[in-house]
ROSE-4610 file (N, C-alpha, C; in Angstrom, 1 decimal, always signed):
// ROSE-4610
residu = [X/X/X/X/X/X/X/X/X/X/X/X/X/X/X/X/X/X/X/X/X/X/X/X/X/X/X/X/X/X/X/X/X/X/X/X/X/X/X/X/X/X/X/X/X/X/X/X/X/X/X/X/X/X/X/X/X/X/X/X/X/X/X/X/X/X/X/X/X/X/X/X/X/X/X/X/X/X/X/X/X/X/X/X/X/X/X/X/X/X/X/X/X/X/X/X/X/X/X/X/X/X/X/X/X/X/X/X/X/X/X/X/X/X/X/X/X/X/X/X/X/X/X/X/X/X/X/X/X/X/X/X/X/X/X/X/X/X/X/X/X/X/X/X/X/X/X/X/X/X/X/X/X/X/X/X/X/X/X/X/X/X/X/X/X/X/X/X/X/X/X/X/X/X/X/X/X/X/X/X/X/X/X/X/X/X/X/X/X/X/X/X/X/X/X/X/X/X/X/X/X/X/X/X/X/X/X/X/X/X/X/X/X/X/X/X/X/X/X/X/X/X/X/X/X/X/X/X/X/X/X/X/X/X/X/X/X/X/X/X/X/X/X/X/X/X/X/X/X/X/X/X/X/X/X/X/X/X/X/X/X/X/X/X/X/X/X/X/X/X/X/X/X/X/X/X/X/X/X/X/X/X/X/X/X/X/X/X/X/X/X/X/X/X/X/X/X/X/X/X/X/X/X/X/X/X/X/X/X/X/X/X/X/X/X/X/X/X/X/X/X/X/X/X/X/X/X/X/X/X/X/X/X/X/X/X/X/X/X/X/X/X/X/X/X/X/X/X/X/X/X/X/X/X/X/X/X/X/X/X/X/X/X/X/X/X/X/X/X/X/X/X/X/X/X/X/X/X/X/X/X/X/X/X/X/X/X/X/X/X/X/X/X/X/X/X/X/X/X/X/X/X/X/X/X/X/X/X/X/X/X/X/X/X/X/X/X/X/X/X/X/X/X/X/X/X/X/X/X/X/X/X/X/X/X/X/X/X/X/X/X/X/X/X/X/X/X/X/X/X/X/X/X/X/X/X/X/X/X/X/X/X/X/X/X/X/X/X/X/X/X/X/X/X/X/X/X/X/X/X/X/X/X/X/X/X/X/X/X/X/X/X/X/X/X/X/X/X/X/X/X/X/X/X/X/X/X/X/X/X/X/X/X/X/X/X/X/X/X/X/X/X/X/X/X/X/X/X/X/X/X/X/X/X/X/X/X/X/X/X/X/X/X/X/X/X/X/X/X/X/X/X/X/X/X/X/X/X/X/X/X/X/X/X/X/X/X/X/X/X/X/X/X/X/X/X/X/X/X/X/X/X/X/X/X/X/X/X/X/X/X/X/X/X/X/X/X/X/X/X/X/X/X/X/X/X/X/X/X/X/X/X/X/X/X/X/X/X/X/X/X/X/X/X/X/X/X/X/X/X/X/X/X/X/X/X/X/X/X/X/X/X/X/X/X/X/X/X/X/X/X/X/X/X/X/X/X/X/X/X/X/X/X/X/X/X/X/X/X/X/X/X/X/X/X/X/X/X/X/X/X/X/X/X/X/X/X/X/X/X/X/X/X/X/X/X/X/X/X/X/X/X]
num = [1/1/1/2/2/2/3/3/3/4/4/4/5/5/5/6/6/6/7/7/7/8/8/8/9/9/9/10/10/10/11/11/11/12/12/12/13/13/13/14/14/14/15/15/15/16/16/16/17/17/17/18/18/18/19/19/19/20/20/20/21/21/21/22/22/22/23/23/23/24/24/24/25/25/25/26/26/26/27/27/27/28/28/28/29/29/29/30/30/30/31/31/31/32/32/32/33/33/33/34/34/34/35/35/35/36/36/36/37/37/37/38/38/38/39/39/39/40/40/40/41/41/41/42/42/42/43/43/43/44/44/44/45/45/45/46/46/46/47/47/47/48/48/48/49/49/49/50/50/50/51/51/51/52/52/52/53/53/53/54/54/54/55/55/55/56/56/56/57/57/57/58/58/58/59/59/59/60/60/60/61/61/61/62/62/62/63/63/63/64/64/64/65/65/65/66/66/66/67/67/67/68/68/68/69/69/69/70/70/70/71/71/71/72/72/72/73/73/73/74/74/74/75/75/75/76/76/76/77/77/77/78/78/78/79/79/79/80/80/80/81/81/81/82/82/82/83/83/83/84/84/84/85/85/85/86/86/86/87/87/87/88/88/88/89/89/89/90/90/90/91/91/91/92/92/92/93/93/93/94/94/94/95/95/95/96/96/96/97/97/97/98/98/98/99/99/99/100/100/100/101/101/101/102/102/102/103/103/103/104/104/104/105/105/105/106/106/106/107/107/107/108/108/108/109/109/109/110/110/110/111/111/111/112/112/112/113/113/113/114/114/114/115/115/115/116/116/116/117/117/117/118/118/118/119/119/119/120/120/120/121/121/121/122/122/122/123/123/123/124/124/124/125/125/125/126/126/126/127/127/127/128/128/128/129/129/129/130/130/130/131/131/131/132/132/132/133/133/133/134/134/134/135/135/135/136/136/136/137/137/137/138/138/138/139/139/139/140/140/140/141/141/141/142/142/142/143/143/143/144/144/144/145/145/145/146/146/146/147/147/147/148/148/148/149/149/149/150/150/150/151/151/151/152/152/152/153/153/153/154/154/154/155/155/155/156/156/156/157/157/157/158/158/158/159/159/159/160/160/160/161/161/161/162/162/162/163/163/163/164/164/164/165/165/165/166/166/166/167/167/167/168/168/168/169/169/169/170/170/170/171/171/171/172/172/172/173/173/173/174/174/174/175/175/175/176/176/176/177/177/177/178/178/178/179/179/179/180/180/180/181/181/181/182/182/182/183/183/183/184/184/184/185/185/185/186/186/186/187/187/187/188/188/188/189/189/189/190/190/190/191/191/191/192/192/192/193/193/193/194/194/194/195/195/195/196/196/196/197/197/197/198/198/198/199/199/199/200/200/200/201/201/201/202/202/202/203/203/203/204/204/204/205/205/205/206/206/206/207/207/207/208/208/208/209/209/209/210/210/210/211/211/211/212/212/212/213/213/213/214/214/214/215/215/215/216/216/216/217/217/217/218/218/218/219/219/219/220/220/220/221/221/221/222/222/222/223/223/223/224/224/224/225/225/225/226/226/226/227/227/227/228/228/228/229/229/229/230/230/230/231/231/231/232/232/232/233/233/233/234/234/234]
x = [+6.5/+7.7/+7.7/+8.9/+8.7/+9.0/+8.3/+8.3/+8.7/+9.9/+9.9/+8.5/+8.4/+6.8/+7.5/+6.3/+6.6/+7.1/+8.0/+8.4/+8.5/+8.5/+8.6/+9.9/+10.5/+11.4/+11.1/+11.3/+11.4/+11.9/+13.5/+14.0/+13.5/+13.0/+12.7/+11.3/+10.5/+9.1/+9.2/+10.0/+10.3/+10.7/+11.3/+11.8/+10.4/+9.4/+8.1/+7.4/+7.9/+6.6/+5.7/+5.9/+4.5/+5.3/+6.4/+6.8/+6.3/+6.2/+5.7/+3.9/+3.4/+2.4/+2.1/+2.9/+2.6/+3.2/+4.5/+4.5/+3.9/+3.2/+2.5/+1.0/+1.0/-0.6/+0.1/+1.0/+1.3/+1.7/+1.1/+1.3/+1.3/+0.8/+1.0/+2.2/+3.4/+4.3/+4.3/+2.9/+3.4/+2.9/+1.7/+2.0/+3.1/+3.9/+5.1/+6.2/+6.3/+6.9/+7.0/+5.6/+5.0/+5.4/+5.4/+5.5/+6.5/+7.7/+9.2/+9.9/+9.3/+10.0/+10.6/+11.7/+12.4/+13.8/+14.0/+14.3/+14.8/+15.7/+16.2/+15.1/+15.1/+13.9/+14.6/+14.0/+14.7/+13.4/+13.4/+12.4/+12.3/+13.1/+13.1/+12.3/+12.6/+11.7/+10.4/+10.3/+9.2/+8.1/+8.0/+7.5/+7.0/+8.0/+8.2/+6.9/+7.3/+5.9/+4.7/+4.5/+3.2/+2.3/+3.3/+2.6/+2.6/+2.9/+2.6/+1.4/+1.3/+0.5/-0.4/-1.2/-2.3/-2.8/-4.1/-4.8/-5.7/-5.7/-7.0/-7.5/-9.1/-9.3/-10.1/-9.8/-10.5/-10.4/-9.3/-9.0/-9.4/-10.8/-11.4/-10.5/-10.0/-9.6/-10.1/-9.3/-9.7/-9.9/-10.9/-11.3/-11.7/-11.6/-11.6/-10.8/-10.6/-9.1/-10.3/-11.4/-12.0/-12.1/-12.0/-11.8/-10.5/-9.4/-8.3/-8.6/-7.8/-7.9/-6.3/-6.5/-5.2/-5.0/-5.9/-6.0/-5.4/-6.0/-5.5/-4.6/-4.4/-3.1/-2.6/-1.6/-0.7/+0.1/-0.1/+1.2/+1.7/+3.1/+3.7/+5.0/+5.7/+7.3/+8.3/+9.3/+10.3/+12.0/+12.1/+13.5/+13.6/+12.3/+11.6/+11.9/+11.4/+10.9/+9.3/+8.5/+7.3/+7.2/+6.5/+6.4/+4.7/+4.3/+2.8/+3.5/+2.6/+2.8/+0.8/+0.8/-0.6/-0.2/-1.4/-1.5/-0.7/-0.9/-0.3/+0.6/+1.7/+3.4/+4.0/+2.9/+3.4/+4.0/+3.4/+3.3/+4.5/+5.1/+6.0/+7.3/+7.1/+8.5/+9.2/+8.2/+8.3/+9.1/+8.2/+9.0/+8.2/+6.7/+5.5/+5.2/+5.1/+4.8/+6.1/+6.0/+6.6/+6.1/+6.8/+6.0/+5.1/+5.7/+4.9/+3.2/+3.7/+2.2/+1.0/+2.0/+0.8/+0.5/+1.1/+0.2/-0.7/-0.6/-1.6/-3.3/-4.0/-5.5/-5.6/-4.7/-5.2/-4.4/-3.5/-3.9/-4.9/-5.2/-6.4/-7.5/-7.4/-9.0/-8.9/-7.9/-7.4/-8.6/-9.3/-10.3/-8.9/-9.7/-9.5/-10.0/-11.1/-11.6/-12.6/-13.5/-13.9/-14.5/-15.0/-16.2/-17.4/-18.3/-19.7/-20.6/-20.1/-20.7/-19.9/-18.9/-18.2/-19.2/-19.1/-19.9/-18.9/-18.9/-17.8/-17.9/-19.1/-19.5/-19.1/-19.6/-19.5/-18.2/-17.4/-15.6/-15.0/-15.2/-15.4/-15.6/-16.9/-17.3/-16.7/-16.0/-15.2/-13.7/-13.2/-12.0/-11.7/-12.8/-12.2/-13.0/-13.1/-14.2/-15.1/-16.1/-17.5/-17.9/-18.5/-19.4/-18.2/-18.6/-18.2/-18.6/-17.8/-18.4/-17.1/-16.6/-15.9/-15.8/-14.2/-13.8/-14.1/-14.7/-14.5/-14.4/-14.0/-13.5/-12.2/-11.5/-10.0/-9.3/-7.8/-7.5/-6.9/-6.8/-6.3/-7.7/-8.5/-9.5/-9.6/-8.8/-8.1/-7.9/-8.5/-8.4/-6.5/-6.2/-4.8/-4.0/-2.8/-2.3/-1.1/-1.0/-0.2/-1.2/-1.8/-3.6/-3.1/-3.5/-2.7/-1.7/-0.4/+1.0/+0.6/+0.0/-0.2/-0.6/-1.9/-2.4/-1.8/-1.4/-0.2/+0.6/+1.1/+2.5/+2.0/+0.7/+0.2/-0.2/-1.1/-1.5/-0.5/+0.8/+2.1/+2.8/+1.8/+2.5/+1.5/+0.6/-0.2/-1.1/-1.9/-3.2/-2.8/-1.9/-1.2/-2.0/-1.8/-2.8/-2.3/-0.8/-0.3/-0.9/-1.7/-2.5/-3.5/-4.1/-5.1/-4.9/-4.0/-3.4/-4.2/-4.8/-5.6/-6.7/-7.2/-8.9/-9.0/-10.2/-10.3/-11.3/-11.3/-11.8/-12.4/-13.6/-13.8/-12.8/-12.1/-10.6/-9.5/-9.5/-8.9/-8.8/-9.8/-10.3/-9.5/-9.5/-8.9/-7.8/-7.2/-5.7/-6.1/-6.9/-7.2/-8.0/-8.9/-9.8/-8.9/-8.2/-7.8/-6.9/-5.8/-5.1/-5.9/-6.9/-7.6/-8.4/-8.8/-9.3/-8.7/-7.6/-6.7/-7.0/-7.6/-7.9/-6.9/-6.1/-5.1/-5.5/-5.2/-6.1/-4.7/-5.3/-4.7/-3.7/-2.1/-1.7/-1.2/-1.4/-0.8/-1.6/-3.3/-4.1/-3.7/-3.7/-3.5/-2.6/-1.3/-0.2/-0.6/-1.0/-1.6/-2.5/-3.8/-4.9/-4.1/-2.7/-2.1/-1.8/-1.1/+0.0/-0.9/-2.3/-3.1/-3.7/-3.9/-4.7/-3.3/-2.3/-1.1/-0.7/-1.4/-0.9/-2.1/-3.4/-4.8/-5.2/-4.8/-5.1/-4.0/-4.6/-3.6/-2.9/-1.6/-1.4/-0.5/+0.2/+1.2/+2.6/+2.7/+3.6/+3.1/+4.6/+4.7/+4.9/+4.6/+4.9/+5.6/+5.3/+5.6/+7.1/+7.5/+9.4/+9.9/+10.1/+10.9/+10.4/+8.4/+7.8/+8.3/+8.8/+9.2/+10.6/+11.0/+12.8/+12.9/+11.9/+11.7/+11.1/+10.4/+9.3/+10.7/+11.8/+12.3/+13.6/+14.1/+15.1/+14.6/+12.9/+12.5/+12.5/+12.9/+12.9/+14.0/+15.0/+16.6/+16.9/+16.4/+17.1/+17.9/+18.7/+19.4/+18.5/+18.3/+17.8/+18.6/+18.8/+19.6/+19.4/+20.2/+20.0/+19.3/+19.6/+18.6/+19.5/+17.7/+18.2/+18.6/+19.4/+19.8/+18.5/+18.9/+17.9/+17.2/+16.7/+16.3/+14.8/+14.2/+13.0/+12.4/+11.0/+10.3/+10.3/+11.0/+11.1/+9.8/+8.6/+8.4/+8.2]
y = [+9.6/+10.0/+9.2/+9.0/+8.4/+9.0/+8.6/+9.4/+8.7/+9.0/+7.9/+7.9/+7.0/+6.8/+7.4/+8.5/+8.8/+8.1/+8.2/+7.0/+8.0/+7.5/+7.8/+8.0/+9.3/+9.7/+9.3/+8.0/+8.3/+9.8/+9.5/+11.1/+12.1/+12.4/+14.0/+14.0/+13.0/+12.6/+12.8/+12.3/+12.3/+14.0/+14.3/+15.8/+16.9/+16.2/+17.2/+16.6/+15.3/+15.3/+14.0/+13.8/+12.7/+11.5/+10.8/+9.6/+8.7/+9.3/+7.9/+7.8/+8.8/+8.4/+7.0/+7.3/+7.0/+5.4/+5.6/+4.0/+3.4/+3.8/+3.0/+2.6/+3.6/+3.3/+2.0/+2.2/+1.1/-0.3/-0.7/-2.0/-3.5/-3.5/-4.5/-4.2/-5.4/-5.7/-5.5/-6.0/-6.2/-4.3/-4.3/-2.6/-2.2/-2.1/-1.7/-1.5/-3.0/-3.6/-2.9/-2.4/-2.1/-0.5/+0.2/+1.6/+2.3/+1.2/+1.5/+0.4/-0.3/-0.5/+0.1/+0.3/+1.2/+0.5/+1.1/-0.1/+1.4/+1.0/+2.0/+1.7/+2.9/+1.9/+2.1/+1.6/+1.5/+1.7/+3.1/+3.8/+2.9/+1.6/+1.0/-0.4/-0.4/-2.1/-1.7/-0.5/-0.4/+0.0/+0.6/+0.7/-0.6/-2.0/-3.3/-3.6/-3.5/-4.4/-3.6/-3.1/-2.0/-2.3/-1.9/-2.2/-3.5/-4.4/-6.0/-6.1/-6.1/-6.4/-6.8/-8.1/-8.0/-8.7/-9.3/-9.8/-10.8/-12.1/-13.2/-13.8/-13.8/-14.7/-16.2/-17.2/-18.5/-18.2/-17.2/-17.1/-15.9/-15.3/-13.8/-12.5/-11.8/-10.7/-9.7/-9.6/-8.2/-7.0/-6.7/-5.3/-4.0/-4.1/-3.3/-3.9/-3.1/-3.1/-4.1/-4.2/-5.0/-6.3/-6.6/-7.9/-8.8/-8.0/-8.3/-9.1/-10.9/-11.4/-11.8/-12.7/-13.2/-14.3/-14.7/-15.7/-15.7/-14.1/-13.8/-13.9/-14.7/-14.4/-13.3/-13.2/-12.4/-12.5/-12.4/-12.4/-10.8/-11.1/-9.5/-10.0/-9.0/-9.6/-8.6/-8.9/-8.7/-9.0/-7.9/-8.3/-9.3/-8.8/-10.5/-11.6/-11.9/-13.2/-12.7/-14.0/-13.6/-14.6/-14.5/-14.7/-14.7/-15.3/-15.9/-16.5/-15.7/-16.3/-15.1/-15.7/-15.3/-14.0/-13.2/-12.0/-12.7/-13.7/-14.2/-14.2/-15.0/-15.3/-13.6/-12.7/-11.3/-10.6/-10.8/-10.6/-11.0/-12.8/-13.3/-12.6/-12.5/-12.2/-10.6/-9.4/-8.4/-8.2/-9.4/-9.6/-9.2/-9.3/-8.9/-10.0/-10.8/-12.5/-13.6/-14.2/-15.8/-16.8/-17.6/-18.8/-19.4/-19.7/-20.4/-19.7/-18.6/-17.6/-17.4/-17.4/-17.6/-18.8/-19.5/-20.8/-21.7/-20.7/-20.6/-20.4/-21.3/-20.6/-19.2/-19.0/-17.7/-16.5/-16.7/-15.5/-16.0/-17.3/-17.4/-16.7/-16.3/-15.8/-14.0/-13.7/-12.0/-11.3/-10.2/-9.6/-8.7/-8.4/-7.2/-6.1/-6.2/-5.2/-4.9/-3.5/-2.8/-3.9/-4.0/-4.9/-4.3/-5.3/-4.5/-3.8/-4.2/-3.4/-1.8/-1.7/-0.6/+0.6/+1.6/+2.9/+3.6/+4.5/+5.2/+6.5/+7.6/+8.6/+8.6/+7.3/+6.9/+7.4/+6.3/+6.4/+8.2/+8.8/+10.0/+10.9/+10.6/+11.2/+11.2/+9.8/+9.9/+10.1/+10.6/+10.7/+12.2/+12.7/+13.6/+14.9/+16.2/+17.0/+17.1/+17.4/+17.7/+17.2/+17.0/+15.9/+15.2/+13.5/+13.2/+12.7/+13.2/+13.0/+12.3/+11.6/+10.6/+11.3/+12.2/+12.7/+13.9/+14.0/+16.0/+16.1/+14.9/+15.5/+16.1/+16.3/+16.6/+15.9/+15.7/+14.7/+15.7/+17.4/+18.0/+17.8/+17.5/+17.4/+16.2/+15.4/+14.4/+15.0/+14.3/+15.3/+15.0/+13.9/+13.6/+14.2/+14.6/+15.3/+13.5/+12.6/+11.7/+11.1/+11.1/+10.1/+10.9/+12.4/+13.7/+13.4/+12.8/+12.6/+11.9/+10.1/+9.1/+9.2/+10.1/+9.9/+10.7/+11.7/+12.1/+11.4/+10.6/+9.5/+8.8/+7.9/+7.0/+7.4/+8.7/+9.6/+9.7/+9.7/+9.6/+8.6/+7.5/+6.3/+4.8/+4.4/+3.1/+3.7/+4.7/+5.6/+5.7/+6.1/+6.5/+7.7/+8.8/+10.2/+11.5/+11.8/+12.2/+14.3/+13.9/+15.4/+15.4/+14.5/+15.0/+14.2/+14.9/+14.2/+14.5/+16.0/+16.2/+15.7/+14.8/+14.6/+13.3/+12.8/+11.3/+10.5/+9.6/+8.5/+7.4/+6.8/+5.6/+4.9/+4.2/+3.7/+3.4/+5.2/+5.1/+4.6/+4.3/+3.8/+2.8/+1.3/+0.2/+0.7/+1.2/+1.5/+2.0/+2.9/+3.9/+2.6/+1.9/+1.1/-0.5/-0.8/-2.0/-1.8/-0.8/-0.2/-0.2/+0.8/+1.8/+0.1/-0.3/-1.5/-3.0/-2.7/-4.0/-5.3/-5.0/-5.8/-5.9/-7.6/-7.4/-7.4/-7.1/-7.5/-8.1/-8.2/-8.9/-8.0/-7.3/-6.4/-6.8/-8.4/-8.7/-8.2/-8.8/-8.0/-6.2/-5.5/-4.4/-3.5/-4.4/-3.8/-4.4/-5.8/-5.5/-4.7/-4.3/-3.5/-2.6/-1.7/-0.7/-0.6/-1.8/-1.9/-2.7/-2.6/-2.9/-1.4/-0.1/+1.0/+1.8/+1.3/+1.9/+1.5/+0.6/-0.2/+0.4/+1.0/+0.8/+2.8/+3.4/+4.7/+5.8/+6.6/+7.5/+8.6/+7.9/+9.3/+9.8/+10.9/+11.8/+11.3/+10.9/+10.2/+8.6/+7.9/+6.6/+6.2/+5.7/+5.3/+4.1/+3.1/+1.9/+0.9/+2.4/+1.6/+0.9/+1.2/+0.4/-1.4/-0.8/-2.2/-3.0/-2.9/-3.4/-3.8/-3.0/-4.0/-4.7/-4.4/-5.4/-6.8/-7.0/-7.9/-8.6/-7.6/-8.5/-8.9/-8.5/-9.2/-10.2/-10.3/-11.5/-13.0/-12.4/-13.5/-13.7/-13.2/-13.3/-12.8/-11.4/-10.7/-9.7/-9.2/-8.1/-6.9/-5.9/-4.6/-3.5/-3.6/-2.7/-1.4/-0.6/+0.8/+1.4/+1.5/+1.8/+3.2/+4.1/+5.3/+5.9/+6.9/+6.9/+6.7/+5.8/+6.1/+7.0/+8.0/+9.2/+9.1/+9.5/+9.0/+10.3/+10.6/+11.4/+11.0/+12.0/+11.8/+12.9/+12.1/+12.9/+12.5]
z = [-14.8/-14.1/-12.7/-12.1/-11.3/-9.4/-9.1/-7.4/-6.7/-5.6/-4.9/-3.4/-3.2/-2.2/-0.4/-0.1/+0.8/+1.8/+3.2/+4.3/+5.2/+6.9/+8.0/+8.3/+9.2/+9.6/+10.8/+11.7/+13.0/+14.0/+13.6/+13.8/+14.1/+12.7/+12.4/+13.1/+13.5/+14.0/+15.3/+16.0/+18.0/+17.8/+16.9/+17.2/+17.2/+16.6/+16.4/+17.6/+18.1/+19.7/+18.9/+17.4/+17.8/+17.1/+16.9/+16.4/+17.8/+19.0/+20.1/+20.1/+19.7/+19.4/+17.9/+17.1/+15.5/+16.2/+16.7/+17.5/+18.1/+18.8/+19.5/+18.3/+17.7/+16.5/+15.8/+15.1/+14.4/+15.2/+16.0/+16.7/+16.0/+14.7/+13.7/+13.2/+13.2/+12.5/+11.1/+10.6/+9.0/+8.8/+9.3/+8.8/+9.0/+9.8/+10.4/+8.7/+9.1/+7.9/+6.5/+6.4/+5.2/+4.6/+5.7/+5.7/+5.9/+6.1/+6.1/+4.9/+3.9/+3.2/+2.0/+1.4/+0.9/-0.2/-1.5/-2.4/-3.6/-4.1/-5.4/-6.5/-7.1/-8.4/-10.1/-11.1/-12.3/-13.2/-14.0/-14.3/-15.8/-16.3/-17.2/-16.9/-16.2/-15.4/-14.8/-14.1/-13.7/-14.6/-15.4/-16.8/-17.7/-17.8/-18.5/-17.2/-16.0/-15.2/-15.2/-15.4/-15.3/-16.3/-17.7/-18.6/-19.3/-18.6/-18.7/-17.5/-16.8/-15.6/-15.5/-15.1/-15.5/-14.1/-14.2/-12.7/-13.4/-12.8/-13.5/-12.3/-12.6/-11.5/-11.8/-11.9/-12.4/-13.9/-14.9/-16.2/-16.3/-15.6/-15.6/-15.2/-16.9/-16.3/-15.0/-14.5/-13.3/-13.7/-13.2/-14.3/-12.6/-11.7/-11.0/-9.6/-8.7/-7.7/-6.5/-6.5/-5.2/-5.9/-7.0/-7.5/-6.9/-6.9/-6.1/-5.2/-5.0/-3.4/-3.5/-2.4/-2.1/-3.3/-3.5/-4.6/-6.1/-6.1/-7.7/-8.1/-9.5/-9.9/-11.3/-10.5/-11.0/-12.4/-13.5/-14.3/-14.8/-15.1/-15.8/-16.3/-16.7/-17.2/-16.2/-16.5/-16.0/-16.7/-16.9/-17.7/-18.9/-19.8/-20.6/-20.1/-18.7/-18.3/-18.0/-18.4/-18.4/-16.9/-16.2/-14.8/-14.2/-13.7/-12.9/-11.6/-10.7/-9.3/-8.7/-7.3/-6.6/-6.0/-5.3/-5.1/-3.4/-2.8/-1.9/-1.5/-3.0/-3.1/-3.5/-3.6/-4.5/-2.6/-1.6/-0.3/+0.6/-0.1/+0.7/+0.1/-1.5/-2.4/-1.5/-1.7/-1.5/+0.2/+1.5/+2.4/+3.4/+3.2/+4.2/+5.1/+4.4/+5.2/+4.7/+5.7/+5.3/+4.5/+3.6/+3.1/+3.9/+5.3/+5.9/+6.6/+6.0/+7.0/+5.7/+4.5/+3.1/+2.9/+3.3/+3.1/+4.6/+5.7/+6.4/+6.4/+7.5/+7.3/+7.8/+8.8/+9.3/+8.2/+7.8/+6.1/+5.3/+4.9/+4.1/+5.2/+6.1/+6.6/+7.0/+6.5/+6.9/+6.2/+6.4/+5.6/+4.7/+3.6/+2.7/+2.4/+3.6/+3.2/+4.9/+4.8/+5.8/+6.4/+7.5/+8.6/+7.6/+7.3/+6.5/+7.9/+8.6/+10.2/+10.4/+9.5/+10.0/+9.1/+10.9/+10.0/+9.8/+8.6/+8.4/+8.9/+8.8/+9.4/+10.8/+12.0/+12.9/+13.6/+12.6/+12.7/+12.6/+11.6/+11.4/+12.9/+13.0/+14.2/+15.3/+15.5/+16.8/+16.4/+15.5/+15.2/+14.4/+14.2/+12.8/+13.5/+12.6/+13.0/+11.7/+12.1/+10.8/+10.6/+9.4/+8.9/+7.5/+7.4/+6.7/+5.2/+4.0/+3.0/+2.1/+1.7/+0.9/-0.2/-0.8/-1.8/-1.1/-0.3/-0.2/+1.2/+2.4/+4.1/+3.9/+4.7/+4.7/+5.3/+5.5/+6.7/+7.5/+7.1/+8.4/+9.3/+9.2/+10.1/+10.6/+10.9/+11.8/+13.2/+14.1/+15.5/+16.2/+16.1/+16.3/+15.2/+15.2/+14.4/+13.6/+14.8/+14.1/+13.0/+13.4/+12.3/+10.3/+10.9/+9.8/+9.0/+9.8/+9.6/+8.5/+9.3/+8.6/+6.8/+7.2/+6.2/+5.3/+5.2/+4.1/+3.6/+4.4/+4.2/+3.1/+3.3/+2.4/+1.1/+1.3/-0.1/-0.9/-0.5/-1.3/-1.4/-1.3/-1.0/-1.6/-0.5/-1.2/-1.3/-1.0/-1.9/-2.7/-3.2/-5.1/-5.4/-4.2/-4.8/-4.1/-4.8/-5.0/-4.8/-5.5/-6.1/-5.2/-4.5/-3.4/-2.1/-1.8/-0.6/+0.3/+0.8/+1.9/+1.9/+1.3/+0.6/+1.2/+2.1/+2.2/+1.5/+1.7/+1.0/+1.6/+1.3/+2.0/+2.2/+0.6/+0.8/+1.9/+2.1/+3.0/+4.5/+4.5/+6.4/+6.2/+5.6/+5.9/+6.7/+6.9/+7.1/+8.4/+8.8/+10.1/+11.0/+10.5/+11.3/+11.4/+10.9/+11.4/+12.3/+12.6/+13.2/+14.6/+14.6/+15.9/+16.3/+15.5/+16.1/+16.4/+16.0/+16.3/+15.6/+14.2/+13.2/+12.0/+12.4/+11.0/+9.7/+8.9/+7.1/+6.4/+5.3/+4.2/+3.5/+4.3/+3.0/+1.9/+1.8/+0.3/-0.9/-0.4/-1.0/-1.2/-0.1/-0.2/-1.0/-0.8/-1.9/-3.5/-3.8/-5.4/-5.6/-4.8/-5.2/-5.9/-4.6/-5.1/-6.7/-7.1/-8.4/-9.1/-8.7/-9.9/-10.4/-9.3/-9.7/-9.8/-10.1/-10.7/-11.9/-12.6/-13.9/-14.7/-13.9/-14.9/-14.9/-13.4/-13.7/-14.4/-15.0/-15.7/-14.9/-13.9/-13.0/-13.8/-13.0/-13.9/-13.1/-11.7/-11.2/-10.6/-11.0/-11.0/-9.3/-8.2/-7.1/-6.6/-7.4/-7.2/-7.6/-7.6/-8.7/-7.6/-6.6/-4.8/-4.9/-5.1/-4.9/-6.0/-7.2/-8.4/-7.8/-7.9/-7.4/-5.8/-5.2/-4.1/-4.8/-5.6/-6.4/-6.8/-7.5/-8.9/-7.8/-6.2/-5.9/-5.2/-4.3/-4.2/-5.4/-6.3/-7.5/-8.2/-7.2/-7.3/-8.7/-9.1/-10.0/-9.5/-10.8/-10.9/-11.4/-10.6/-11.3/-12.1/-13.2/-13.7/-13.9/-13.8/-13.9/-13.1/-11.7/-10.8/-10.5/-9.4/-9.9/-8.7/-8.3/-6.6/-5.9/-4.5/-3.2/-3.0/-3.4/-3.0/-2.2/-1.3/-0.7/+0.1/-0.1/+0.4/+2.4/+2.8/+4.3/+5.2/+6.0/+7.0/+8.7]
């Protein structure tokens, strides 16, 4: 079935007291970018890419989401066109970066992943309350309440976890620590990881139909049959 992916109500956010907080956290454009993009989706196409989808690296299927680089490429179909492009150009199409910024060294050098220096307990400790344990903290135990907001938004969104939204995750830090630390990463990487552990795990709701007809009008299609706008607001 398909969900549309949670998004940010500025609005309804300044009216609860914390959208100037959540603004000023989000100081990266492309996050920015990322967390307000928004797209009709077509429960017939997104289905055709999913279950086409695949990830190769040097010919080697992808068999788990940290295999994911910028590098990877990508093939799936679309409207039976069968289509190959990189986890890179998957970044420019959707409307995260420019041609000119993927084919930059300084995206070739974005991490994808945590500082291997980063402690996460650490992070935890100065940010959360209790002790930290990955699959069983909370995020109401977020000591900022926008941090809370956030992480809800995403659980219904590029976490793809729907069902345990309160629950954190190592995962989940990329998102908290590049932010708090003013470290940009790779979201091109970050949004395939997504629509790779959306093509491979068994959820009961679908998230990524928007990212599909954003994909298929960066490649100058028609989406047919798309289903009203409708969009999870908080």
């Amino acid at each position: 079935m398909l969900q549309p992916p949670m998004v940010l109500d500025p609005a309804y956010l300044d009216e609860l007291g914390h959208w100037q907080d959540i603004d000023e956290f989000l100081y990266n454009p492309k996050w920015r970018i990322l967390l307000f993009l928004q797209a009709p989706a077509s429960l017939e196409v997104t289905i055709e890419f999913l279950c086409s989808l695949r990830f190769h690296n040097d010919g080697e299927e992808v068999k788990s989401t940290a295999e994911v680089t910028s590098t990877t490429k990508v093939t799936f179909t679309l409207m039976g066109r069968l289509l190959s492009l990189t986890v890179a150009d998957l970044g420019w199409l959707i409307g995260l970066y420019t041609l000119d910024e993927t084919r930059s060294l300084a995206f070739a050098n974005l991490p994808d992943q945590l500082d291997p220096e980063f402690d996460v307990r650490k992070f935890w400790q100065a940010h959360e309350y209790g002790r930290y344990h990955s699959g069983a903290s909370i995020a109401r135990n977020w000591v900022r309440p926008s941090w809370r907001i956030l992480h809800h938004a995403l659980t219904h969104s590029y976490f793809g976890r729907s069902r345990d939204s309160d629950v954190v995750f190592d995962s989940d830090m990329l998102f908290f620590w590049s932010l708090e630390a003013h470290v940009p990463v790779n979201l091109a990487t970050f949004v395939a990881r997504f629509l790779f552990a959306q093509s491979t795990s068994n959820h009961q709701f679908v998230l990524c139909g928007p990212m599909v007809t954003l994909l298929a009008r960066g490649l100058c299609m028609t989406v047919p049959n798309v289903l009203p706008e409708a969009a999870s607001m908080i």
